[in-house]
mmCIF file of the N, C-alpha and C atoms, coordinates in Angstrom:
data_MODEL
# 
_entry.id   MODEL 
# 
loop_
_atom_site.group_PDB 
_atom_site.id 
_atom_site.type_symbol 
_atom_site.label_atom_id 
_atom_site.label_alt_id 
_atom_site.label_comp_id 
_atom_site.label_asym_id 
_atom_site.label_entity_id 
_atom_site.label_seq_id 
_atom_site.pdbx_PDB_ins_code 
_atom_site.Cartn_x 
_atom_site.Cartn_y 
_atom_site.Cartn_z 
_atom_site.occupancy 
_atom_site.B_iso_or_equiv 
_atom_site.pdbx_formal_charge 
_atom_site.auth_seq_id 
_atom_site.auth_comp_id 
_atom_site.auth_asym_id 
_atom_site.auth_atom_id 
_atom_site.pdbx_PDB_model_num 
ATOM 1   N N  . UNK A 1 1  ? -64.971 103.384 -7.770  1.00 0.00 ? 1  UNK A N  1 
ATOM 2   C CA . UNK A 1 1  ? -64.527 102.926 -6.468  1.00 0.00 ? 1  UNK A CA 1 
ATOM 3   C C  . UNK A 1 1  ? -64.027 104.089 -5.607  1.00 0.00 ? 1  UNK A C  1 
ATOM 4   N N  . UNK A 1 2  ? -63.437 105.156 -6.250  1.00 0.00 ? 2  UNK A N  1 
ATOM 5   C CA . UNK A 1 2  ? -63.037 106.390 -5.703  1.00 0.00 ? 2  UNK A CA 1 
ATOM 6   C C  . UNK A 1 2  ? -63.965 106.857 -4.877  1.00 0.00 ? 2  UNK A C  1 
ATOM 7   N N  . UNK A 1 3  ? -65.219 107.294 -5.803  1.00 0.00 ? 3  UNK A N  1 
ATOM 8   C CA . UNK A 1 3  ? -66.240 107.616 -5.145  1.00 0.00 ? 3  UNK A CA 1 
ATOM 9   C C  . UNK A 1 3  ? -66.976 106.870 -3.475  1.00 0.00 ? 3  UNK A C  1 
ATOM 10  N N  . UNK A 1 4  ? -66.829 105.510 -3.639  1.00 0.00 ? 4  UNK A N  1 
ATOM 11  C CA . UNK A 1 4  ? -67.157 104.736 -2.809  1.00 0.00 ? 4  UNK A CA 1 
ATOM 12  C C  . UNK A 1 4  ? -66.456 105.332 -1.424  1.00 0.00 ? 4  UNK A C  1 
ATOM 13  N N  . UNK A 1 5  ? -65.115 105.160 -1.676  1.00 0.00 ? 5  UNK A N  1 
ATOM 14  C CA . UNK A 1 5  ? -64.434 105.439 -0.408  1.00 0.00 ? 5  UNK A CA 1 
ATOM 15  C C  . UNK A 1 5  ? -64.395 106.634 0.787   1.00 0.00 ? 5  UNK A C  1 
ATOM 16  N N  . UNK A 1 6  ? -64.580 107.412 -0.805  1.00 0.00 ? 6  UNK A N  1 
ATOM 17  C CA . UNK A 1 6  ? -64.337 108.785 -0.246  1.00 0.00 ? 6  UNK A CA 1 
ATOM 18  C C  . UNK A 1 6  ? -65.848 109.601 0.651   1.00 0.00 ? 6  UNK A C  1 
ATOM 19  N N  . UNK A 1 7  ? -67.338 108.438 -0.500  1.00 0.00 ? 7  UNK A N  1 
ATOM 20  C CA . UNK A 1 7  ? -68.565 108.804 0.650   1.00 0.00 ? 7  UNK A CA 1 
ATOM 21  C C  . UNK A 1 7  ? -68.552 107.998 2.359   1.00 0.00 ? 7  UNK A C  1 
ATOM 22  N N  . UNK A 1 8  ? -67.712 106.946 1.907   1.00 0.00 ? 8  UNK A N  1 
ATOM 23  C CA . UNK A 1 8  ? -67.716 106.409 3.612   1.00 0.00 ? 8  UNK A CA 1 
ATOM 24  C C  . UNK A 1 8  ? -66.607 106.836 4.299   1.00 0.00 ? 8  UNK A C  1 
ATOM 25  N N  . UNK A 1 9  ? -65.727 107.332 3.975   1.00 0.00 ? 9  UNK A N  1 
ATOM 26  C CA . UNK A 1 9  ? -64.736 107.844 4.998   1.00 0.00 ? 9  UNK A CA 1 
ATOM 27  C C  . UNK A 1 9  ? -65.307 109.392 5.421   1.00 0.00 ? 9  UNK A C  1 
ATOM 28  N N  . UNK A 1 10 ? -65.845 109.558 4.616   1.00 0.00 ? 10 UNK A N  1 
ATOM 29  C CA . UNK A 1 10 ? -66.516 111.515 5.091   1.00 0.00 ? 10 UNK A CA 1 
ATOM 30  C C  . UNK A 1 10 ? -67.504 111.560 6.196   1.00 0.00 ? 10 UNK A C  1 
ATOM 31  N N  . UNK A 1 11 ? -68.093 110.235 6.187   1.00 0.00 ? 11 UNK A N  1 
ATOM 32  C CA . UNK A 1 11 ? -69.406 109.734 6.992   1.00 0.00 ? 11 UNK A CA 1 
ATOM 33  C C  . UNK A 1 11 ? -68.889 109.611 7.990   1.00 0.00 ? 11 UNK A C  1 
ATOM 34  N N  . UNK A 1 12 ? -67.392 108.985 8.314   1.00 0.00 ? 12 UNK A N  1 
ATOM 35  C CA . UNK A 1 12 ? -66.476 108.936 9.364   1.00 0.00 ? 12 UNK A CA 1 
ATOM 36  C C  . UNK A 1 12 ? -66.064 109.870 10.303  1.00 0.00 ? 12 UNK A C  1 
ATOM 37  N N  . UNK A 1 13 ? -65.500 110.448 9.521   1.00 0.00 ? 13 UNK A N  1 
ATOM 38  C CA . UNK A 1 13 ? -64.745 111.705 10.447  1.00 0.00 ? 13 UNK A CA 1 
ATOM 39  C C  . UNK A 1 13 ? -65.052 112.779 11.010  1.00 0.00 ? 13 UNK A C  1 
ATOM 40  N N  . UNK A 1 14 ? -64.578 113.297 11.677  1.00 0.00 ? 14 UNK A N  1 
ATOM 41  C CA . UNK A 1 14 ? -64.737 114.725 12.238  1.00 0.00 ? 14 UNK A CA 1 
ATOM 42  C C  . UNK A 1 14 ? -64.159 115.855 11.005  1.00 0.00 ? 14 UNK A C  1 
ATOM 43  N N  . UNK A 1 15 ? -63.331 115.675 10.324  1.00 0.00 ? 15 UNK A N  1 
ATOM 44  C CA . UNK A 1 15 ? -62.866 116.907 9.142   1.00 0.00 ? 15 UNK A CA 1 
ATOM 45  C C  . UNK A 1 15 ? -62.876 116.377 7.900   1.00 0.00 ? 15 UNK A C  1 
ATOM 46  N N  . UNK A 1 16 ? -64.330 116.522 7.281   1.00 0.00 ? 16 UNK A N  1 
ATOM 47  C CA . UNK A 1 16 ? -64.375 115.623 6.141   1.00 0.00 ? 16 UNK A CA 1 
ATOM 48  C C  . UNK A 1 16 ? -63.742 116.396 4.905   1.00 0.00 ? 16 UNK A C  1 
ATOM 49  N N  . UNK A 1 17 ? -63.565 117.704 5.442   1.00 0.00 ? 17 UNK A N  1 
ATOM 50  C CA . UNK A 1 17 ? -63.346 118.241 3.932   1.00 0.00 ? 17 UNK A CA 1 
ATOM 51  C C  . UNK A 1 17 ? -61.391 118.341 4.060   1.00 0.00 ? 17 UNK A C  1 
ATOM 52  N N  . UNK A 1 18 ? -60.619 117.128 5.062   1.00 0.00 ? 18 UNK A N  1 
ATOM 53  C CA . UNK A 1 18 ? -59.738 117.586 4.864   1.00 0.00 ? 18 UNK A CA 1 
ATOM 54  C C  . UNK A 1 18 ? -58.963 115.672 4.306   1.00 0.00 ? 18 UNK A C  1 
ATOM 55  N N  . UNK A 1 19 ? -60.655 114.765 3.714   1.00 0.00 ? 19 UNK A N  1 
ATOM 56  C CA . UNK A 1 19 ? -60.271 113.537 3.342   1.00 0.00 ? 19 UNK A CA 1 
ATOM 57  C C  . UNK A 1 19 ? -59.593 113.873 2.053   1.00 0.00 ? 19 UNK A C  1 
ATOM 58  N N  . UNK A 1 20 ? -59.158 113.192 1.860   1.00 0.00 ? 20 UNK A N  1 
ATOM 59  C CA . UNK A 1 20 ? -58.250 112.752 0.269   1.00 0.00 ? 20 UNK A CA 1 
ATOM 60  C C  . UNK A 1 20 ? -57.894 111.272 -0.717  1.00 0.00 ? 20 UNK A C  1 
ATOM 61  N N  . UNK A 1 21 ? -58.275 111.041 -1.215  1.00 0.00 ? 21 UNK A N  1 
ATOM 62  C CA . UNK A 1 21 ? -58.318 109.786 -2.071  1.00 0.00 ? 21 UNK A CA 1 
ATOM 63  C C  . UNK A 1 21 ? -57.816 109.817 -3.654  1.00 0.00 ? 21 UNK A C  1 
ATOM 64  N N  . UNK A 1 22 ? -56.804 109.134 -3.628  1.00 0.00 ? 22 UNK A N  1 
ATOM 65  C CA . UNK A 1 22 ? -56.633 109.414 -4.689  1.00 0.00 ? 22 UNK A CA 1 
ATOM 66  C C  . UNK A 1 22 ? -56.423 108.018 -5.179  1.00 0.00 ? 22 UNK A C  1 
ATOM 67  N N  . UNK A 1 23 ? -56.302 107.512 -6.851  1.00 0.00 ? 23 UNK A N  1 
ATOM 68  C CA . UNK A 1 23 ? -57.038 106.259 -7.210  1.00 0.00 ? 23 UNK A CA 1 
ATOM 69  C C  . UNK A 1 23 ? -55.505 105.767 -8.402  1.00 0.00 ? 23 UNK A C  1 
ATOM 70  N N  . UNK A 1 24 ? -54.650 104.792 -8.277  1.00 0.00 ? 24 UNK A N  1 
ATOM 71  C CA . UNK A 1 24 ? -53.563 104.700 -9.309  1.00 0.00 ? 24 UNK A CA 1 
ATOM 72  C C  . UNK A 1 24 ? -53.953 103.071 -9.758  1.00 0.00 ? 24 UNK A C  1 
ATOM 73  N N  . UNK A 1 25 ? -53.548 102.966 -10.624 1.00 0.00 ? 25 UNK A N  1 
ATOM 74  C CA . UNK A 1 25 ? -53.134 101.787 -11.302 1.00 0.00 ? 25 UNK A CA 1 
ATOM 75  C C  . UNK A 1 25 ? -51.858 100.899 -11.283 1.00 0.00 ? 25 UNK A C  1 
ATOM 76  N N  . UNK A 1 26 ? -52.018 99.604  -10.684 1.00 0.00 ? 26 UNK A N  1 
ATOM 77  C CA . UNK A 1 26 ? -50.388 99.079  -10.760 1.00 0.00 ? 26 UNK A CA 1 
ATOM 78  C C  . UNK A 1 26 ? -50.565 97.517  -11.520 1.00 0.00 ? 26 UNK A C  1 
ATOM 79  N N  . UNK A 1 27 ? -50.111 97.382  -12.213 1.00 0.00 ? 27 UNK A N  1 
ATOM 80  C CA . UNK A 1 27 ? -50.064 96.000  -12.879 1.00 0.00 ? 27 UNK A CA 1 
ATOM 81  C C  . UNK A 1 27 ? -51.478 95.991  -13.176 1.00 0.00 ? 27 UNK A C  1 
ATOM 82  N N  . UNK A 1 28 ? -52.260 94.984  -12.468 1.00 0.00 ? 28 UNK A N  1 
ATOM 83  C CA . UNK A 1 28 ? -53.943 94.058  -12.740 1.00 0.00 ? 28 UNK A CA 1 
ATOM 84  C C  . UNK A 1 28 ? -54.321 94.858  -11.713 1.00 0.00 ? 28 UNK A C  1 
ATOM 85  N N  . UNK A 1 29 ? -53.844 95.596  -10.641 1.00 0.00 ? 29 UNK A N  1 
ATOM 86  C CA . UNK A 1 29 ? -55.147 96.074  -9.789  1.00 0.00 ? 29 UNK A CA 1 
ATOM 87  C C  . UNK A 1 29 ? -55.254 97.614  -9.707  1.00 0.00 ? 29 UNK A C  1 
ATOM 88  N N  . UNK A 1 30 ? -56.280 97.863  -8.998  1.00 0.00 ? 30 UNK A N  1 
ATOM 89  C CA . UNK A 1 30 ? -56.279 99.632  -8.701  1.00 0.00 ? 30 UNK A CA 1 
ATOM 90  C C  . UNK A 1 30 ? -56.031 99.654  -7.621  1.00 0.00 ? 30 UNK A C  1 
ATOM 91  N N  . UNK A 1 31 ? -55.091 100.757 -7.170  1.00 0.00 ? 31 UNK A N  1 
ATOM 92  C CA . UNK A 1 31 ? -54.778 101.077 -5.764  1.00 0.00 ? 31 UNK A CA 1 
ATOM 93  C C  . UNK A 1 31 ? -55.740 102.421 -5.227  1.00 0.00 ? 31 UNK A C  1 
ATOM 94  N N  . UNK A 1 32 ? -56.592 102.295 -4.428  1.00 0.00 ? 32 UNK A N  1 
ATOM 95  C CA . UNK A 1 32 ? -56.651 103.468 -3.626  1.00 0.00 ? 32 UNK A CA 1 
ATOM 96  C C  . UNK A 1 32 ? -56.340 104.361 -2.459  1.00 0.00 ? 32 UNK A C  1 
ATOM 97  N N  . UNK A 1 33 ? -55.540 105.191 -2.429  1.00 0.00 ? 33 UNK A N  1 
ATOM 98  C CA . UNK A 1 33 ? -54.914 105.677 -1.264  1.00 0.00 ? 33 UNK A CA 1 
ATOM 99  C C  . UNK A 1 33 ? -56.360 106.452 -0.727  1.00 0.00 ? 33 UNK A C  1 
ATOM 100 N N  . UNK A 1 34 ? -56.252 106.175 0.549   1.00 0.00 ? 34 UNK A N  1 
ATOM 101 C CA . UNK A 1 34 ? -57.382 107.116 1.612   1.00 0.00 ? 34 UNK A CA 1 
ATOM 102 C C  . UNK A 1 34 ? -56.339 108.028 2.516   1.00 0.00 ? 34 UNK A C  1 
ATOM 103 N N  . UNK A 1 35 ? -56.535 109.217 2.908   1.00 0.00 ? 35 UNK A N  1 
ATOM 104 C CA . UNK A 1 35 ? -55.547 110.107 3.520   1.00 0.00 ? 35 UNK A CA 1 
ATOM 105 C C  . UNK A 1 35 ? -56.584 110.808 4.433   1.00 0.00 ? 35 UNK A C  1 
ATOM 106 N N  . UNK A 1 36 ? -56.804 110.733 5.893   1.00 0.00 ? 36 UNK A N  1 
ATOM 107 C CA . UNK A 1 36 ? -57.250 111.443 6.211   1.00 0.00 ? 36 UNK A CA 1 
ATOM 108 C C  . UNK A 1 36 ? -56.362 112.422 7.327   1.00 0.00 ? 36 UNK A C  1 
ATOM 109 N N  . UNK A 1 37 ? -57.094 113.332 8.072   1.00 0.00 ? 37 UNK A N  1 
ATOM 110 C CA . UNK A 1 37 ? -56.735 114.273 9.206   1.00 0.00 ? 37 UNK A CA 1 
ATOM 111 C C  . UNK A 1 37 ? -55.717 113.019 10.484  1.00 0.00 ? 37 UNK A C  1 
ATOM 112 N N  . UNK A 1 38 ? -54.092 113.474 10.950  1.00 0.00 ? 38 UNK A N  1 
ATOM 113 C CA . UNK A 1 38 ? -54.105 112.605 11.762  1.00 0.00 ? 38 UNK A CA 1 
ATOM 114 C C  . UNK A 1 38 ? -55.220 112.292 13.196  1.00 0.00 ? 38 UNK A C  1 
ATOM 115 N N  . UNK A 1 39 ? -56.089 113.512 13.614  1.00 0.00 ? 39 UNK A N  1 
ATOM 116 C CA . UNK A 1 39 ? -57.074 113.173 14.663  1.00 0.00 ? 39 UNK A CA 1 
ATOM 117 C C  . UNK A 1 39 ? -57.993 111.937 14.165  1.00 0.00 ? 39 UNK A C  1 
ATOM 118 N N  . UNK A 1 40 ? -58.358 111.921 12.910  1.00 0.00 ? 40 UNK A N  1 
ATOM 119 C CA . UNK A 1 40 ? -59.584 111.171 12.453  1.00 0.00 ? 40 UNK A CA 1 
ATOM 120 C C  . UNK A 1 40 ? -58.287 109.830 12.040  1.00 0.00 ? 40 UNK A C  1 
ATOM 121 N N  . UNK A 1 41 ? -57.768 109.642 12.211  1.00 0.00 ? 41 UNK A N  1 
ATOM 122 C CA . UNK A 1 41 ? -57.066 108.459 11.934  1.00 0.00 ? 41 UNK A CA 1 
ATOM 123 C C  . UNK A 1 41 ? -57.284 107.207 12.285  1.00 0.00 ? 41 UNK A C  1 
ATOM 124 N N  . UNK A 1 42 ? -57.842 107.076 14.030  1.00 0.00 ? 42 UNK A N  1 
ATOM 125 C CA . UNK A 1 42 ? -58.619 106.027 15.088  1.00 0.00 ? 42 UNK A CA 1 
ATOM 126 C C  . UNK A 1 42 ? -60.020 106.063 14.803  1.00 0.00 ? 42 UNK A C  1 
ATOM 127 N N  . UNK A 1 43 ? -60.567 106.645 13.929  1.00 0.00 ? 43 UNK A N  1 
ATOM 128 C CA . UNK A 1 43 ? -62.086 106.317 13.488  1.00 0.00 ? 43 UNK A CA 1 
ATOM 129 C C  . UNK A 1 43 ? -62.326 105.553 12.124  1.00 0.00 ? 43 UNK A C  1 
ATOM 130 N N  . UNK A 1 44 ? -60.825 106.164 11.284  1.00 0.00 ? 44 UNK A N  1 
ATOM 131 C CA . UNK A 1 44 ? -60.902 105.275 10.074  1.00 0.00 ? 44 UNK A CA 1 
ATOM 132 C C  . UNK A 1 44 ? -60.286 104.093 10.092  1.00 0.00 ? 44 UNK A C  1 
ATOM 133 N N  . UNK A 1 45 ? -59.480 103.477 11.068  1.00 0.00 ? 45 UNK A N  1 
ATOM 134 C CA . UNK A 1 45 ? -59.067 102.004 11.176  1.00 0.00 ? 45 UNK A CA 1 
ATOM 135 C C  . UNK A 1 45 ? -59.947 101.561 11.954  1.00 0.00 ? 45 UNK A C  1 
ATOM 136 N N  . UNK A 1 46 ? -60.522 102.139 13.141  1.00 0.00 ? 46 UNK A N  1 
ATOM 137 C CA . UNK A 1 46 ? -61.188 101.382 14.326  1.00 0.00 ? 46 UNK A CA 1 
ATOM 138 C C  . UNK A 1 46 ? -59.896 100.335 15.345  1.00 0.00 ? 46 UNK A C  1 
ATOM 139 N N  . UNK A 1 47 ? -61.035 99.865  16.289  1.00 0.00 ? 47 UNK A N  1 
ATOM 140 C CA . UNK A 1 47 ? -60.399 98.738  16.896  1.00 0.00 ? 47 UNK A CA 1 
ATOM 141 C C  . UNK A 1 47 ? -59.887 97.840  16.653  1.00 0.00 ? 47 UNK A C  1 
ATOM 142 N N  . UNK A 1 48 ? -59.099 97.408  16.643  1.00 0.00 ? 48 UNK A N  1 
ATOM 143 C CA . UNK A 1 48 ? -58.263 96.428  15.786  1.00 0.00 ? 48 UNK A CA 1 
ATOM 144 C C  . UNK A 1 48 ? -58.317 96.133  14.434  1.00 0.00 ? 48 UNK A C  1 
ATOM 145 N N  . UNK A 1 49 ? -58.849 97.253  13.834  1.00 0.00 ? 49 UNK A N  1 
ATOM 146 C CA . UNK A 1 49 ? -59.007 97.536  12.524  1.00 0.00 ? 49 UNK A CA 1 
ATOM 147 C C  . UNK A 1 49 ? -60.434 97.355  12.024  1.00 0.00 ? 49 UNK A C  1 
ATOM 148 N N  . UNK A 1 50 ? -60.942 96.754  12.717  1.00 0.00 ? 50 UNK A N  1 
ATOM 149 C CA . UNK A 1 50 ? -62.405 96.368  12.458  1.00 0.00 ? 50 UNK A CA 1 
ATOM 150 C C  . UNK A 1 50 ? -63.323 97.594  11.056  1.00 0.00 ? 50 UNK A C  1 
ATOM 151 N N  . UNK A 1 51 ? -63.209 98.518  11.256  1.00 0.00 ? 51 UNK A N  1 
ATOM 152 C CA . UNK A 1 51 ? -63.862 99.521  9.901   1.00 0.00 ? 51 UNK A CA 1 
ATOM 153 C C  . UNK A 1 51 ? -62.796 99.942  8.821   1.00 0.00 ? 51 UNK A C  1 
ATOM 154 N N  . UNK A 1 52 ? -61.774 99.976  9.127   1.00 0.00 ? 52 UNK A N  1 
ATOM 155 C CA . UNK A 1 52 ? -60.864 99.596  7.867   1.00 0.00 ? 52 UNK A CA 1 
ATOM 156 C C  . UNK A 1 52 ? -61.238 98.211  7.169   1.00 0.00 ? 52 UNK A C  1 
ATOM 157 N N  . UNK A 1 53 ? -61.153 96.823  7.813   1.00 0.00 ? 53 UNK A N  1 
ATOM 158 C CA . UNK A 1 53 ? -61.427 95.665  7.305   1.00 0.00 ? 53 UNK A CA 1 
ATOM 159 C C  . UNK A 1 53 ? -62.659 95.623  6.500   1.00 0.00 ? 53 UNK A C  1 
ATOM 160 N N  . UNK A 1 54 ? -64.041 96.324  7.185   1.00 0.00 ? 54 UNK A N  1 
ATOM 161 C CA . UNK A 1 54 ? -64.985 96.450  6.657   1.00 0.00 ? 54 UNK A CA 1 
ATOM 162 C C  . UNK A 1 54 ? -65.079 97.545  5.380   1.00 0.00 ? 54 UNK A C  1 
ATOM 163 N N  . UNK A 1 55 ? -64.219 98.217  5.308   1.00 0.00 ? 55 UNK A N  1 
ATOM 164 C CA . UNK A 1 55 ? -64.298 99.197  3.904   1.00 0.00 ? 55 UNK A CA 1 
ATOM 165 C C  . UNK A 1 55 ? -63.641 98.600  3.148   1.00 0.00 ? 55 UNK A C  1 
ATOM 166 N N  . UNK A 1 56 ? -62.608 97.330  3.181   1.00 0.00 ? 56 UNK A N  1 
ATOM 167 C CA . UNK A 1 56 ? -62.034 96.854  2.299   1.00 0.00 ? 56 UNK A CA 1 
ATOM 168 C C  . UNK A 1 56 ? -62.981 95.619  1.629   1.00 0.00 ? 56 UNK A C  1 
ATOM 169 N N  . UNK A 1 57 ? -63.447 95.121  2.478   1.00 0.00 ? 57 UNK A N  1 
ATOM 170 C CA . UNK A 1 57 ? -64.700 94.470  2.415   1.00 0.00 ? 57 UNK A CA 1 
ATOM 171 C C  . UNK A 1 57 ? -65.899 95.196  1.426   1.00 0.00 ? 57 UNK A C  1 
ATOM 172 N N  . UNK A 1 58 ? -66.216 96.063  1.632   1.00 0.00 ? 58 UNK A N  1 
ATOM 173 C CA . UNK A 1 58 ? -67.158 96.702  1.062   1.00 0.00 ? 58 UNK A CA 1 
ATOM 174 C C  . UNK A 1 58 ? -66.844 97.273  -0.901  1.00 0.00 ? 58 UNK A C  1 
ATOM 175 N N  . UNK A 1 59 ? -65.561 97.861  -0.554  1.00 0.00 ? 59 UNK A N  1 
ATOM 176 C CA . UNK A 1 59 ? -64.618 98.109  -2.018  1.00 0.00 ? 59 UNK A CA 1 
ATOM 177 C C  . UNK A 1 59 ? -64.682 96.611  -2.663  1.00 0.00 ? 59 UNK A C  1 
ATOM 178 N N  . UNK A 1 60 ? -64.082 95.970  -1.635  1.00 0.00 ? 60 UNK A N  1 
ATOM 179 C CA . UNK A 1 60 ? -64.170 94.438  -2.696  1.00 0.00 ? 60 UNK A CA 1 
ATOM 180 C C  . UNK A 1 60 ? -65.121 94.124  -3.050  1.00 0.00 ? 60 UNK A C  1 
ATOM 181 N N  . UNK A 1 61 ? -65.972 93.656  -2.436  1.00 0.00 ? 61 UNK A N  1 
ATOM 182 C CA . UNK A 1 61 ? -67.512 93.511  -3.136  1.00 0.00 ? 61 UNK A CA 1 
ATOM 183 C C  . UNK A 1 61 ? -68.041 94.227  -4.518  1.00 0.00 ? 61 UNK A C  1 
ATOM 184 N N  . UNK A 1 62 ? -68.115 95.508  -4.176  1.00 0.00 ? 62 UNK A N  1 
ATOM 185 C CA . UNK A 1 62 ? -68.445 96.335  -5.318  1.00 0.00 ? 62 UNK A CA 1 
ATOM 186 C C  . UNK A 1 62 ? -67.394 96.236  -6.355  1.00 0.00 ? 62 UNK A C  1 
ATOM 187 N N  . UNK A 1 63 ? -66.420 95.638  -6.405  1.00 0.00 ? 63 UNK A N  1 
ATOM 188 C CA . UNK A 1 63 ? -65.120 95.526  -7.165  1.00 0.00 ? 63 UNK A CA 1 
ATOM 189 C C  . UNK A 1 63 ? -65.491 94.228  -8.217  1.00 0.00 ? 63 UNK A C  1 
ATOM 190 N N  . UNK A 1 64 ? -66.256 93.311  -7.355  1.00 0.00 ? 64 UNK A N  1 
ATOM 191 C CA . UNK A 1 64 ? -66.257 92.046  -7.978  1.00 0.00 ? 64 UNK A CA 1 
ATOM 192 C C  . UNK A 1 64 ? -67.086 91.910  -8.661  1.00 0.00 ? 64 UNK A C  1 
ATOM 193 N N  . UNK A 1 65 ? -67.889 93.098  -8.660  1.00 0.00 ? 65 UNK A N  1 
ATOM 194 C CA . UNK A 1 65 ? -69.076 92.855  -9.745  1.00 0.00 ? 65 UNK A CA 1 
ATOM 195 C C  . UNK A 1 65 ? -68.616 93.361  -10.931 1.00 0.00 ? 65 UNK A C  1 
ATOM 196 N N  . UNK A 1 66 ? -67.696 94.086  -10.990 1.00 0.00 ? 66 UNK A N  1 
ATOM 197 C CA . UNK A 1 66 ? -66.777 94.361  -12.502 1.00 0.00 ? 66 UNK A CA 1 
ATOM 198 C C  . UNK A 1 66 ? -65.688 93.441  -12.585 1.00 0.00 ? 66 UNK A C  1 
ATOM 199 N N  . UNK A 1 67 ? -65.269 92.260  -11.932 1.00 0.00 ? 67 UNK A N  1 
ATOM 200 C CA . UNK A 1 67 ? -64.324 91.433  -12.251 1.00 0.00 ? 67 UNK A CA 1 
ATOM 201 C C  . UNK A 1 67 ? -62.715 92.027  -11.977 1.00 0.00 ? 67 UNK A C  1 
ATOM 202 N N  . UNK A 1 68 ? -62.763 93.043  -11.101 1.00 0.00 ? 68 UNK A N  1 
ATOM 203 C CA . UNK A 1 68 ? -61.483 94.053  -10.899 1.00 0.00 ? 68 UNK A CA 1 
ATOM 204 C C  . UNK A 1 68 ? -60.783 93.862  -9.329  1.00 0.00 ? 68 UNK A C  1 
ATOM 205 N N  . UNK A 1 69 ? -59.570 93.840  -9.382  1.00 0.00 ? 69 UNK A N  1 
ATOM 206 C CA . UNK A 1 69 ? -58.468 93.662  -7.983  1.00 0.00 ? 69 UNK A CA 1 
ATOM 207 C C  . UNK A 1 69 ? -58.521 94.963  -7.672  1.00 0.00 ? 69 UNK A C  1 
ATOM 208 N N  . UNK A 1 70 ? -59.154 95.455  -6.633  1.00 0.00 ? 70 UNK A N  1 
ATOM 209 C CA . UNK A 1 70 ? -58.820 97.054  -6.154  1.00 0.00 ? 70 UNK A CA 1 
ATOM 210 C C  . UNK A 1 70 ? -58.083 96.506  -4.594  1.00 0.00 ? 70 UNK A C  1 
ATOM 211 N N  . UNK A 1 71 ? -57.429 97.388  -4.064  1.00 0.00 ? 71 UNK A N  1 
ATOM 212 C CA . UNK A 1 71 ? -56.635 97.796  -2.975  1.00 0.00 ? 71 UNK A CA 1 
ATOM 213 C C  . UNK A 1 71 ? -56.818 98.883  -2.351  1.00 0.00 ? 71 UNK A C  1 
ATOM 214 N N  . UNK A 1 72 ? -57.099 98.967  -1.193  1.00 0.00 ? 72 UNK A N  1 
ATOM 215 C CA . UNK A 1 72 ? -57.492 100.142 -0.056  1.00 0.00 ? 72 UNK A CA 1 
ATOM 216 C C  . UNK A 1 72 ? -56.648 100.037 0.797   1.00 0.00 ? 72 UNK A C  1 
ATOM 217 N N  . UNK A 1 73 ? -55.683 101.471 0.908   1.00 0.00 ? 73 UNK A N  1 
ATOM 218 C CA . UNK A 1 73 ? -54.622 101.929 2.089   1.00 0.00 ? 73 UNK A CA 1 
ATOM 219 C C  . UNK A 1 73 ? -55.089 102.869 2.260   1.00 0.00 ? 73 UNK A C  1 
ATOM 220 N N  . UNK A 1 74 ? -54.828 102.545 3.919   1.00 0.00 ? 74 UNK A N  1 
ATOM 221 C CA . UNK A 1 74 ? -54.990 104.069 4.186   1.00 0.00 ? 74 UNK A CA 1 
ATOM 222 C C  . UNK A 1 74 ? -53.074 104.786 4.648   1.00 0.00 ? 74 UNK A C  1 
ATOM 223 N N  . UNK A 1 75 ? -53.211 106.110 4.264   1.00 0.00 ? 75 UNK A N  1 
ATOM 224 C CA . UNK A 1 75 ? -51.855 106.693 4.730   1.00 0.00 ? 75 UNK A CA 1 
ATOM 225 C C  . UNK A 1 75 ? -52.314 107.397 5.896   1.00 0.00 ? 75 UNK A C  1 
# 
């Protein structure tokens, strides 16, 4: 899932090599933190969140085919 995030948020931004993801475990789910550049910050939420919603969307999906609770924040 790490992987997942970190190829669509790079696809995103203007400073891809300054994304960061890092992947923890809490109870039943996985958390993934997304960290990008504050400039690229309004490209990775979008308009009213609209491409954040859709990457959480997208993580979930691919999540459910292993039967797993993942979580996507971005900082």
């Amino acid at each position: 899932m790490k992987e997942l995030v970190e190829v669509i948020a790079k696809s995103l931004v203007d400073c891809p090599n300054e994304v960061q993801v890092t992947e923890t475990t809490k109870d039943d789910a996985t958390v993934i933190e997304l960290k990008v550049a504050p400039s690229d910050m309004g490209k990775v939420i979008g308009k009213q969140g609209r491409i954040a919603k859709a990457i959480r969307s997208v993580v979930k999906a691919a999540a459910s085919k292993d039967d797993k609770k993942v979580i996507v924040e971005i900082v």
